[in-house]
C-alpha positions, 0 to 999 in steps of 0.5 A: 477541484470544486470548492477546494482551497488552493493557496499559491506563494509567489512575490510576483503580482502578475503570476498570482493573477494569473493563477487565480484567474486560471483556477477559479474558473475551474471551481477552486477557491484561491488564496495568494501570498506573497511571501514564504511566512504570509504562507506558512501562517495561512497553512497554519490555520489549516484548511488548505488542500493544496500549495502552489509556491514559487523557488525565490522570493527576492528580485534577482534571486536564481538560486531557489535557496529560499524555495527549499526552506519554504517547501522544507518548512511546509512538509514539516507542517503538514507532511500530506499537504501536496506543494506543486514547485514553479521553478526556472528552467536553470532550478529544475535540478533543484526542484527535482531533489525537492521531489525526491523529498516529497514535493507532489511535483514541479512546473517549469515557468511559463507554464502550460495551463492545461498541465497545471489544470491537469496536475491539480486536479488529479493531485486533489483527486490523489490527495483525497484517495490516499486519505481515505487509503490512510483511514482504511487501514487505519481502521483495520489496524485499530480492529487488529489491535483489538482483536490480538487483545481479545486473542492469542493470535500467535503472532501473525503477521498482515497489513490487509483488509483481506487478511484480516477478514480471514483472521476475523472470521477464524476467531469466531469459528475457535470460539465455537463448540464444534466445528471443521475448518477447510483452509485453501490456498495459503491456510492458517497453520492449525496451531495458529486456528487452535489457539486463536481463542480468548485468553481468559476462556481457553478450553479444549473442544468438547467431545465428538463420537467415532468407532475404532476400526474393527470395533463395534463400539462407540467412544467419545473422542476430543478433537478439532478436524483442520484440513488445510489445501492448495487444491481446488476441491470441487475440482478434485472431487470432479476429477475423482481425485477426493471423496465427495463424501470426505469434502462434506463432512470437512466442510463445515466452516472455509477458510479461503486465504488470498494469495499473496499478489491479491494482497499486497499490503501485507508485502512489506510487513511479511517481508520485514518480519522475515528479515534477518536482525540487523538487516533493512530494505532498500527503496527499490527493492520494496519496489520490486517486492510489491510489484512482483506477483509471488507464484510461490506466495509466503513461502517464496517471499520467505526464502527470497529474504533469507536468500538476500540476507545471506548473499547481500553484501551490506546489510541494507539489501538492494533489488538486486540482492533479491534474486527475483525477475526484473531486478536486473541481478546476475542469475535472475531468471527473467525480466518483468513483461514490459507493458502498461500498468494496469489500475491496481498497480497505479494506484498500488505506486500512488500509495506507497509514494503518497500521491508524488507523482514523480517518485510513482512514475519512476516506480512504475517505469513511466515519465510524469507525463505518461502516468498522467495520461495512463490515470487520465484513461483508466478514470483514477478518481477520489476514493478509487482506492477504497478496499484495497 
């Protein structure tokens, strides 16, 4: 937490002491407040990274009421600002609610010191993660948007920095004058590689040559080879199962479409694309949608909406309407392993709840505490998650 600003809100003397002390020797640079408006003027002026505040402000006062309208107030403020909640032992119901509107997390008084130390530093380190998350898919929304007003791109559908490279790299080989596309795994459809071309220049592939069969003469043909597989090719010409010399005269360009589960940013919008007018998901069935790996990829995915949307009672489809393993409905086939998450899946939870660690523990099936723990050994860090 080296030279990051941390401002803490309490009316009580002692206590904004005692913080200060406790994390300026850890490199941060305090400010004290001690009331709800002194606060939010200072995060006004911008620059804070960080909020320690207190549930009530009034001598005698238990009921936290003045804690909730401060912590309502900051998030209207600033939604990414992580706000740590310092609450008695009789608010922690209220203070758990708060989570659940986006509080980062909450601190029982009197406080452990290494816990907080611990809870502000890896809140820094997740602030700063999900910030560059944010910029990173901001960047490949901007190039999306520049590329579907270069391109007709039919309508595909994708989130991810992996996909997009795919969907990049499939505009440059439309526009070429000649050239075979190798798809593997999930491939782009042919009428989605054929038209992805500019708008303004569409015209058809010039020419190749070829013989009739039986016939001696040669003619010009205008044609684009696609080939799309789920087979390892090279595998399959080992095994004698595909021509070597059909593999090379298709593989001009490869196009190698990452299965869905090494791409989990584009879940969400596929799965709300494949939704049925009307319909919605709720919370924890995204859950179980990210979290489940997709064997059948697209496909699946496809079908496991449609499903849903059919047999769902209401139209906002729960887990459970999902039919998939671990949602805990009637006729699901099996239950998800029961094992520690690895990085991927930490780092997948801290972004979907933007670095509130409750609501990401509770994803991942973990107390805060564990997850702490969990982050603390695989040595989560700024920017860890750059590229996903």
């Amino acid at each position: 937490m080296q030279g990051r600003t941390l401002l803490v809100i309490d009316d009580n003397d002692a206590v904004r002491t005692a913080l200060d002390v406790l994390l300026t020797l850890e490199g941060a640079k305090v400010e004290c407040v001690a009331t709800p408006r002194a606060g939010l003027e200072r995060v006004a002026r911008g620059g804070v990274d960080l909020v320690i505040q207190d549930m009530n402000f009034q001598r005698e006062a238990t009921s936290g009421d003045e804690g909730i309208v401060l912590f309502r107030s900051l998030r209207a403020a600033q939604p990414d600002l992580p706000v740590v909640l310092l609450t008695a032992w009789t608010q922690l119901e209220t203070a758990v609610e708060l989570v659940k509107e986006g509080a980062a997390d909450y601190l029982a008084k009197p406080w452990d010191n290494a816990r907080l130390v611990t809870t502000v530093r890896n809140l820094l380190q997740l602030h700063t993660a999900l910030a560059a998350e944010r910029e990173r898919l901001a960047r490949v929304d901007r190039s999306h948007a520049e590329l579907a007003a270069r391109f007709d791109l039919r309508g595909i559908v994708y989130r991810s920095a992996a996909m997009h490279a795919v969907v990049q790299m499939a505009t440059q080989v439309a526009k070429a004058d000649d050239g075979r596309v190798e798809g593997t795994r999930r491939p782009l459809r042919g009428r989605e590689r054929r038209d992805a071309v500019p708008r303004r220049d569409r015209q058809p592939a010039p020419g190749g040559a070829g013989q009739a069969l039986g016939s001696s003469q040669t003619r010009k043909v205008n044609v684009r080879i696609v080939s799309a597989t789920n087979t390892p090719l090279g595998e399959a010409i080992r095994q004698g199962r595909f021509r070597e010399d059909l593999y090379y005269r298709l593989n001009v360009i490869e196009l190698q479409v990452p299965p869905l589960a090494e791409r989990r940013d584009d879940i969400l919008p596929l799965a709300r694309h494949f939704l049925e007018p009307g319909y919605g998901l709720l919370p924890d069935a995204e859950r179980l949608l990210v979290r489940y790996d997709w064997p059948g990829n697209v496909r699946e995915l496809r079908n496991s909406i449609r499903r849903a949307c059919l047999l769902a009672v209401t139209p906002r489809i729960a887990a459970a309407d999902l039919m998939l393993p671990g949602s805990g409905a009637t006729g699901s086939w099996e239950t998800l392993p029961t094992r520690e998450p690895d990085r991927d899946e930490i780092e997948s939870a801290l972004t979907r709840h933007e670095g509130v660690i409750a609501k990401a523990a509770r994803d991942l099936g973990l107390s805060r505490q564990s997850l702490y723990r969990r982050m603390e050994k695989l040595g989560i860090a700024p920017g860890s998650q750059e590229g996903r």
